[in-house]
C-alpha positions, 0 to 999 in steps of 0.5 A, spaced: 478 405 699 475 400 694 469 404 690 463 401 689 458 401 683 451 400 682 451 394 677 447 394 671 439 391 671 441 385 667 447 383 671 443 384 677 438 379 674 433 385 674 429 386 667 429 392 664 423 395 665 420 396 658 417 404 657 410 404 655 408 407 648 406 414 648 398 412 645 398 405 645 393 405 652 389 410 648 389 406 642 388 400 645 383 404 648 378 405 643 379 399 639 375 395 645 370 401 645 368 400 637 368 393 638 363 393 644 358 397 638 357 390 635 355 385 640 351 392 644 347 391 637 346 385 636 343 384 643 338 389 642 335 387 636 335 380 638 332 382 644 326 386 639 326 381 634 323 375 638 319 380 643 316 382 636 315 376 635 311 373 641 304 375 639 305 371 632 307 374 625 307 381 624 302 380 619 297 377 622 298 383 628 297 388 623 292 385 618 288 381 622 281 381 622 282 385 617 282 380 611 280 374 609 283 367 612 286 365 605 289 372 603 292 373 611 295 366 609 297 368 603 301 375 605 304 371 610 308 366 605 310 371 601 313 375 606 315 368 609 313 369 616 311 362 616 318 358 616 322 357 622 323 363 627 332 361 627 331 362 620 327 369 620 332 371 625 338 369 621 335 372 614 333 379 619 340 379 621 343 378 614 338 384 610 339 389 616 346 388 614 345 390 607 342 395 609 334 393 607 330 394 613 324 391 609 317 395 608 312 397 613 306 393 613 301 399 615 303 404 609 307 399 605 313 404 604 320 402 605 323 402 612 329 406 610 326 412 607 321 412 612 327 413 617 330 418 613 324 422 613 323 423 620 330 422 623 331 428 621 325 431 626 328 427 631 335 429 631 333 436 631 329 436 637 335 432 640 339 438 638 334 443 641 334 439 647 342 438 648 343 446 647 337 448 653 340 443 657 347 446 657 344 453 657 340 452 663 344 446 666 350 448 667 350 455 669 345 455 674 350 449 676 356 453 677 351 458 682 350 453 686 357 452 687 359 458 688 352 459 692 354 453 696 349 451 702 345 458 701 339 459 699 340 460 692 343 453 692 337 450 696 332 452 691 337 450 685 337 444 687 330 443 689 329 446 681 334 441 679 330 435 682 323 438 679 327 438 673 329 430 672 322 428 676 318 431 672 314 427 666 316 430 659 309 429 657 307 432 663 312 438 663 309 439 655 303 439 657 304 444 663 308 449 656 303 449 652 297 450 658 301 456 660 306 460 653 301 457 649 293 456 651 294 462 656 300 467 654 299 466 646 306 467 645 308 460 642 305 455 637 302 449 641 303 443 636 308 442 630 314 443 627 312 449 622 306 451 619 303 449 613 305 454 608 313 454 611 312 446 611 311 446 604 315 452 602 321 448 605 320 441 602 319 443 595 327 445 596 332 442 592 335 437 595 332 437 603 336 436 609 329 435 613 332 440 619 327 446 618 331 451 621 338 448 617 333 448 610 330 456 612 338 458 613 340 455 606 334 458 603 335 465 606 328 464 608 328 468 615 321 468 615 320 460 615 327 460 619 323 464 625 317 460 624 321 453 626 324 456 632 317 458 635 315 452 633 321 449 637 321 453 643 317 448 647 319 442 645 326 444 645 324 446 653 320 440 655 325 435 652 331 438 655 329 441 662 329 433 663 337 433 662 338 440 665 337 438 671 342 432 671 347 437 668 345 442 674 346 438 680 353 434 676 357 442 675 355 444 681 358 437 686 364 436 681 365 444 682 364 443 690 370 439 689 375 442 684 374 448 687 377 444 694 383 442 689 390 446 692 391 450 685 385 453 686 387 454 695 393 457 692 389 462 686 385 465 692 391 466 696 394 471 691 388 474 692 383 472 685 377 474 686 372 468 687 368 469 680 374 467 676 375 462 680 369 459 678 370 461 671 376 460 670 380 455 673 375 450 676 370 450 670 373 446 665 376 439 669 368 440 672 366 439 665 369 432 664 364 427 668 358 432 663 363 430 658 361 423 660 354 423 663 353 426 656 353 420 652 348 415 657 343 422 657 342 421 649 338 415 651 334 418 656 333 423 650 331 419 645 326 415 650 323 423 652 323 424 645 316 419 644 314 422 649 315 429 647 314 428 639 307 426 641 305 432 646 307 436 640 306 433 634 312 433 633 313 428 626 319 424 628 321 417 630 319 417 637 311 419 633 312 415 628 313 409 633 307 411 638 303 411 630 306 403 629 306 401 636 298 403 635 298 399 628 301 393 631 306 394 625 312 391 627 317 391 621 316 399 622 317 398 630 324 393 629 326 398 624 326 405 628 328 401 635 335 398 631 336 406 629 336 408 635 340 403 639 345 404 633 344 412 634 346 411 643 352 406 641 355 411 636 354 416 641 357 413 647 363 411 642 364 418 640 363 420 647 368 415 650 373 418 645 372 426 647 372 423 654 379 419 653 383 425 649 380 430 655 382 426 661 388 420 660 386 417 666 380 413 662 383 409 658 387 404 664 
């Protein structure tokens, strides 16, 4: 009987295949995601840079009518606003690498500090929004799931949809109107009271997060009074993206709950809440995970808004106060932060969701 043996790959003319390194898609991964940062802000600061422009030089926006012919003339030469634009540009881009933001035209104080002073606010009151959304949005979402087609669930989804459709500013005035104008239970504007405010940024070495100083301080006094200030804002901004993540945790719920591990789970007789709890609520959270990075745009947006509502002395407050001054240095300042702040965010995001769930990175 002749025996018969399976020729090796490379005798049969068949390449080996080649096995694939464990992290290198993953690597590979990431490092275009980083690179995507650059040409991302580059774009956007382009895109602000010539549309600041369009209605002439930032001195004469801010300062015109205001002075004299020859003093306007002689302020936009030494700010060098009368040389080719491309050389405006290319100067621009080579001082913001460096760091040097220039000096705002309205009050004539670097760009720089001015974003460290009220970035602070603005990162708090994300923070704030971030935490109500998670606890709004994703707890109703995983009733509605196991609700499904009930009337609870009907009245969570319409309870998403008011959440998302409804203008920020509109929802803070409603709050105020309602806590604070009507109930006297919550302050209507601010981020603290004066006494509080002063008390915290007489501080050594301030952070600008009120809550965070008030706590390292031992002041539980002032810490209480910052988080009633809060409550509002906190609400206004981050009912908007509750309603995002209510309706996300409820469909992507729906559909782990219909994946076989789980059919089997209640086949041995698991009780439904811990199904929902347990074993179908992580891999529901990973599309959060990753939604999570596109709503911090829609949050720095609302923050505008929601600043101005509350007079909440932000970034989005102080933008709405240069825009109303036509100080566009200040303007291309604050906007460049923030398209920094989005792209960082999305990469750290895009991180989180490739650890979580290999198959994002092919």
């Amino acid at each position: 009987m002749t025996a018969f043996t399976e020729a090796p790959p490379e005798a049969a003319g068949v390449p080996e295949p080649v096995a694939k390194t464990k992290g290198g898609g993953l690597l590979t991964y990431l490092v275009i995601r980083f690179l995507l940062i650059i040409p991302t802000i580059l774009i956007l600061v382009t895109m602000v840079f010539f549309l600041m422009r369009i209605t002439g030089d930032p001195i004469t926006a801010a300062l015109g009518g205001r002075l004299p012919a020859d003093q306007l003339q002689q302020r936009i030469h030494e700010a060098g606003y009368d040389r080719p634009i491309m050389v405006q540009y290319f100067e621009y881009l080579g001082q913001i690498f460096t760091g040097n933001f220039g000096r705002t035209i309205s009050d004539n104080r670097a760009v720089t500090d001015m974003l460290a002073t009220f970035g602070s606010a603005t990162l708090e009151l994300a923070v704030n929004a971030v935490v109500v959304a998670l606890i709004v949005g994703i707890p109703l979402g995983m009733v509605a799931a196991h609700r499904r087609d009930k009337g609870s669930d009907a009245v969570l989804r319409v309870l998403a949809i008011l959440f998302y459709a409804t203008p920020v500013f509109f929802a803070g005035l409603l709050l105020k109107l309602v806590f604070g104008v009507w109930l006297g239970w919550t302050p209507i504007a601010g981020r603290a009271t004066t006494t509080t405010e002063l008390a915290l940024t007489q501080l050594s070495a301030p952070t600008g997060i009120y809550w965070l100083d008030a706590l390292r301080s031992g002041n539980m006094a002032a810490f209480w009074d910052v988080e009633q200030h809060a409550i509002l804002p906190g609400l206004a901004l981050g009912l908007l993206t509750a309603g995002v993540f209510l309706r996300l945790v409820r469909t992507n719920l729906i559909g782990t709950l219909g994946k076989d591990y789980v059919e089997a789970g209640r086949s041995r007789g698991v009780s439904e809440f811990r199904l929902v709890t347990k074993h179908a609520y992580k891999p529901a959270l990973i599309p959060i995970i990753t939604v999570m990075g596109l709503q911090i745009a829609l949050l720095l947006g609302g923050a505008v808004l929601t600043e101005t509502t509350f007079e909440w002395k932000g970034l989005g407050f102080q933008l709405a106060q240069y825009l109303t001054a036509r100080d566009f240095v200040a303007v291309q300042g604050i906007v460049v932060l923030l398209a920094v702040i989005v792209a960082v965010t999305n990469f750290i995001v895009d991180v989180i969701a490739a650890l979580i769930d290999p198959r994002v990175r092919y």
